[in-house]
C-alpha positions in Angstrom: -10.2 43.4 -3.6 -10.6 43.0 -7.5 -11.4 39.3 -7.3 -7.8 38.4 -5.6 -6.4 39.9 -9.2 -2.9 41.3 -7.4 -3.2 37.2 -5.4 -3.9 35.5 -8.9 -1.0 37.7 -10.5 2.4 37.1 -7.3 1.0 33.3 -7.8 1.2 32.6 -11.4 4.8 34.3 -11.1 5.4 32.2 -8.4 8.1 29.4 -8.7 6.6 26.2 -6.5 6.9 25.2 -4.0 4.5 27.9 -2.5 2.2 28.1 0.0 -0.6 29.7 -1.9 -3.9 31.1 -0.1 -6.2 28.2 0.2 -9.5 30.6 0.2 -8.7 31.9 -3.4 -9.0 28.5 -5.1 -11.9 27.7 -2.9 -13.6 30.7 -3.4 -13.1 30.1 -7.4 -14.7 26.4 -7.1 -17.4 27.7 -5.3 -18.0 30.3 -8.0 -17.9 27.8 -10.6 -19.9 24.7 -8.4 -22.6 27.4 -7.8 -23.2 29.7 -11.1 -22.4 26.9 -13.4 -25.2 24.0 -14.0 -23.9 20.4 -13.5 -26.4 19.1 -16.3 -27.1 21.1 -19.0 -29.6 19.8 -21.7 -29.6 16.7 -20.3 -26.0 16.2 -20.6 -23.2 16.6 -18.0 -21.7 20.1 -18.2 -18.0 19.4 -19.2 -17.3 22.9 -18.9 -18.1 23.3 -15.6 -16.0 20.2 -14.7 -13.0 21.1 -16.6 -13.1 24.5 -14.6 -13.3 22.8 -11.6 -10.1 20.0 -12.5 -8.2 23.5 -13.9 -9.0 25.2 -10.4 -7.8 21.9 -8.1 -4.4 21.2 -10.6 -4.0 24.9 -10.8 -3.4 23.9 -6.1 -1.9 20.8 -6.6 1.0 22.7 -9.0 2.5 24.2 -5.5 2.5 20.7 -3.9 4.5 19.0 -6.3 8.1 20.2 -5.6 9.1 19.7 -1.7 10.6 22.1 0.4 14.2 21.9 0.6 15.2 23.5 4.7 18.4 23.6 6.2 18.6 22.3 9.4 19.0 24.4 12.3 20.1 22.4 15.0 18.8 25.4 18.0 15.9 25.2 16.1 15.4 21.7 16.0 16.6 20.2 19.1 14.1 22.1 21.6 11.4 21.1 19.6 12.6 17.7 19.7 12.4 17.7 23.4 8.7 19.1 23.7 7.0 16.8 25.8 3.3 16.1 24.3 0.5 16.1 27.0 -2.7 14.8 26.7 -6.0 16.0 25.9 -6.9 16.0 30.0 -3.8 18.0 31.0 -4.7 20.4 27.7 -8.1 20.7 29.0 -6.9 21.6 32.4 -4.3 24.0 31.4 -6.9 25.9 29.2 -9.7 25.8 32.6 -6.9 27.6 34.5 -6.6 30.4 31.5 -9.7 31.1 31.1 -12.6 29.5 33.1 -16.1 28.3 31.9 -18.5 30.8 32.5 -21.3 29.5 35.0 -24.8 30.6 32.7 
C-alpha cells in the first residue's frame, strides 16, 4: 500500500469539500501518538504535538467549505415520507430476518 502514498497524493490535489478517508489521518496520529515521546527531557515534546495539530487541520481543511447539492425533488420527497420506527419494531423486524441462535 506504500503508506496510502497514491491516498496522500488524489487528496492534496483535491479541491474541498471532500470526503477524505478517515483511517488515513487516524492511522498517521496513531503513528505519531505511539513512536513519538510526549515528554522528552523533561519537557513537552512540541514536535510531536505540532504533528498531531498538522494531521487533525490537515481533516478539518475538507470540512470547511459545505456541499453545494441540487435538489432533486424524486429524490427528496420519498425520503421525506419515510416513516421512522422505533427501536422495538427495528428489533422485531431484524428477529424475523435472521433469528437468535438458541446456544
Amino acid at each position: 500500500n506504500n503508506n496510502f502514498r497514491t491516498l496522500r497524493k488524489i487528496l492534496s490535489e483535491a479541491d474541498p469539500p471532500c470526503i477524505p478517508y478517515v483511517g488515513l489521518f487516524m492511522s498517521d496520529l496513531t503513528f505519531v501518538s505511539e513512536c513519538n515521546p510526549t515528554v522528552l527531557n523533561g519537557m513537552i515534546n512540541f514536535v510531536k504535538c505540532t504533528q498531531i495539530n498538522n494531521i487533525i487541520n490537515r481533516l478539518r481543511l475538507y470540512q470547511q467549505q459545505p456541499y453545494h447539492f441540487e435538489v432533486v425533488p424524486s429524490i427528496v420527497t420519498p425520503l421525506q415520507q419515510l416513516v421512522a420506527l422505533d427501536e422495538e419494531t427495528l428489533y422485531e423486524m431484524s428477529l424475523n430476518i435472521e433469528p437468535k441462535k438458541n446456544k
